[in-house]
N, C-alpha and C positions, 0 to 999 in steps of 0.2 A: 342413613345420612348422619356424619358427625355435624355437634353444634358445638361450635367453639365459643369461651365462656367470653362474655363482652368487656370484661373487662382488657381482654390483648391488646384490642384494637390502641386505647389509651397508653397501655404500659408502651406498645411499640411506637407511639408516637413520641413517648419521654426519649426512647433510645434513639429515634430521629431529631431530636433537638439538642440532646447530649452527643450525638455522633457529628452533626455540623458545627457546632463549636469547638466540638475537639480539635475537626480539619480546620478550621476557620486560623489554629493558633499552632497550629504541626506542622502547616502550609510553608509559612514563612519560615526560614531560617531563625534559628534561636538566638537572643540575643547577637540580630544582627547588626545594632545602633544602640548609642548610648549619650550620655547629654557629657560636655565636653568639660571638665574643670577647668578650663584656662578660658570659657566663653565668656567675651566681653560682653559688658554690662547690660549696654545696648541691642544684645542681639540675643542675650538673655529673656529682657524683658518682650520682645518682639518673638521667640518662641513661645511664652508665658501667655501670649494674648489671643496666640492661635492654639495651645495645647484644652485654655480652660472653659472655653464651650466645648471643646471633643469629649474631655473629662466630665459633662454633663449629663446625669443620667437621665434625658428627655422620658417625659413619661409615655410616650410610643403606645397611648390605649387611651380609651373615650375617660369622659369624665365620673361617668355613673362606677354607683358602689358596685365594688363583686359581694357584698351582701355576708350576712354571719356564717352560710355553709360555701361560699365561694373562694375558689383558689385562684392562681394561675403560676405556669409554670413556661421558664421563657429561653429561649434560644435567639443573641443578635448580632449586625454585626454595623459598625458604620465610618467613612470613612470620606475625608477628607482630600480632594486632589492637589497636586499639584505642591504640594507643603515642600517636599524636598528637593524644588526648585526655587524655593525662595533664597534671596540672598544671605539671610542669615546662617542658613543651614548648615553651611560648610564652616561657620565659625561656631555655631551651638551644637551640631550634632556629629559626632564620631561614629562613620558607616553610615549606610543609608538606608533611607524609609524603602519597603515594598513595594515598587512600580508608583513610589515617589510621592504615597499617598499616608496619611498619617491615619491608620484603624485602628479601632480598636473593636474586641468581639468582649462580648459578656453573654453570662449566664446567671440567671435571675428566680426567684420567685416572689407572688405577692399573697395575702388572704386577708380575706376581707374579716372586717370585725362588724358589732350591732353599733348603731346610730348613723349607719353612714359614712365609717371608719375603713380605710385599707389601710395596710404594712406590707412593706416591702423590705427585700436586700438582692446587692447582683455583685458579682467579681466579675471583673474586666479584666482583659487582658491587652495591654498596649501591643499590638503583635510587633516584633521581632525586637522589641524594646529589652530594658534589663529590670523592670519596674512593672507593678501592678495597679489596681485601681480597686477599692474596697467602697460601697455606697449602700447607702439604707435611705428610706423615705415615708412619710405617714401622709398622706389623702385624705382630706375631706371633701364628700360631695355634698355641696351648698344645695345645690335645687341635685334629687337623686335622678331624674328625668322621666320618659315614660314612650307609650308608644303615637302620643301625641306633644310630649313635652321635652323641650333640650335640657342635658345635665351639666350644671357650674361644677368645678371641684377647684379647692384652692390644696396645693402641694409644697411640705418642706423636706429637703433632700439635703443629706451630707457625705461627702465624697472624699477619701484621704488616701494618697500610696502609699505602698508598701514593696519593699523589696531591692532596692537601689538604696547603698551604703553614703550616696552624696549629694541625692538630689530627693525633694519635699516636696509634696504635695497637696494641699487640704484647699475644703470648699464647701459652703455653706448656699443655696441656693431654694428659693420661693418660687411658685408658677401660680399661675391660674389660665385651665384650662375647659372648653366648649366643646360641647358635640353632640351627635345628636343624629341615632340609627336609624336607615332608611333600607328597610328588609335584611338582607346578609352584608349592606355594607353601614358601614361607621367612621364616617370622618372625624376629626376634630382639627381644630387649633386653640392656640396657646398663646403665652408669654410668661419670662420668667428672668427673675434677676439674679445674678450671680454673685457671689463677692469671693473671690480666689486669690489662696498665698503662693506662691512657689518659694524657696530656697534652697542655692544649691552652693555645697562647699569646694570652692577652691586650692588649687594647689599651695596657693601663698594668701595669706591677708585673709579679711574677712570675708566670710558665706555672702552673697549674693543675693536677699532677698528683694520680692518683686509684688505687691499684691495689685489688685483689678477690681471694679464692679462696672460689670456688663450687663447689657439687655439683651436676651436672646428670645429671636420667634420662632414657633415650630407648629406644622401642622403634618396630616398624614390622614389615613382612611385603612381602616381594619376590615378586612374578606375575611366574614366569620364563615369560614366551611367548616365548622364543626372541629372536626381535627385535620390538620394544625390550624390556627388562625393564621393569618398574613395581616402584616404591618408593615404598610410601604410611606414614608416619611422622610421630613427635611426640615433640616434646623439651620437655621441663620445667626451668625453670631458674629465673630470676625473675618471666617468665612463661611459660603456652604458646605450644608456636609446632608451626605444623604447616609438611607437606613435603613434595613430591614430588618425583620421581626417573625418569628416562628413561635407560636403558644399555643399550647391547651391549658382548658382547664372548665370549671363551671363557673 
């Protein structure tokens, strides 16, 4: 009998989280849509309001610490209906969203540090977009929880694009999020405040800036099967947007 060494199992699951996000953004057509320089103001800001809870990196995983040897590594994708039927569209966006849904997919990792500390970073991909999403986040879990105790974690996240010569990005955003494991599954919910810029340069006249502060709620429930986890979630903002989630890790 051969014994294959334990560690495959793990490496082959990285290549199952890295192989679904690659499809997640090779799917779509490549820059198939792009934000419009001549979009009026109004329908600017009205893209602006539904882009930045999408552009939200929901924390999609319980409140408790991954601890000073703990990691996690992540594959996701989530995505908004109905967006490229709204009336603005056809004056803010040149070409169109995906089956008229506004995704975005990211690829992430987090590791835990001592006191109760996580770090995080993800790149996103707006699919079919001509722009990206860069986001980093630090966690603390207030109460770390237990197997009779719920875990508090209070979260700050920062979010900026990259890649598009005329339209800006950035965002600054706090949570505090609950939950609290019950055998192999792990719900939580949340909230979280957002504060978001957009600017985007025009053909003529000046750049177009738009900022926001929104409240967004989110909850979901983590299937830890060991390898991969599943994280099934939904985040409320200006509109729903649902989510899934593929990780390993300790």
């Amino acid at each position: 009998m051969i014994h294959r060494p334990a560690c495959r199992r793990p490496a082959a699951a990285v290549g199952l989280i890295l192989t679904l996000a690659a499809a997640l953004v090779v799917a779509a057509p490549a820059h198939a849509w792009e934000i419009r320089q001549d979009a009026p103001a109004a329908d600017f800001a009205r893209f602006h309001d539904a882009f930045a809870p999408a552009a939200f990196p929901a924390p999609r995983h319980g409140a408790g610490p991954l601890g000073w040897i703990g990691f996690e590594i992540f594959a996701e994708a989530s995505a908004i209906d109905g967006v490229g039927n709204e009336a603005f569209a056809d004056t803010t966006i040149r070409g169109s969203l995906p089956a008229d849904a506004l995704t975005i997919a990211r690829v992430g990792a987090r590791k835990g540090l001592p006191g109760g500390f996580d770090i995080g970073a993800s790149y996103g991909e707006v699919v079919s977009a001509d722009f990206n999403l860069l986001s980093a986040d630090v966690k603390w879990s207030i109460l770390e929880g237990g197997p009779l105790k719920p875990a508090l974690a209070l979260r700050v996240s920062g979010t900026r694009s990259s890649g598009s010569d005329v339209y800006d990005f950035q965002q600054t955003a706090v949570d505090l999020s609950f939950s609290k494991g019950f055998a192999n599954l792990t719900p939580y919910v949340g909230v979280g405040l957002l504060r978001s810029e957009s600017r985007l340069d025009r053909i003529a006249g000046d750049p177009l800036k738009v900022d926001s502060t929104d409240q967004i709620l989110f909850a979901g429930v983590t299937i830890n099967l060991l390898v991969p986890r599943i994280t099934l979630a939904v985040e409320q903002g200006d509109q729903l947007q649902a989510a899934v989630r593929l990780s390993i890790g300790l």
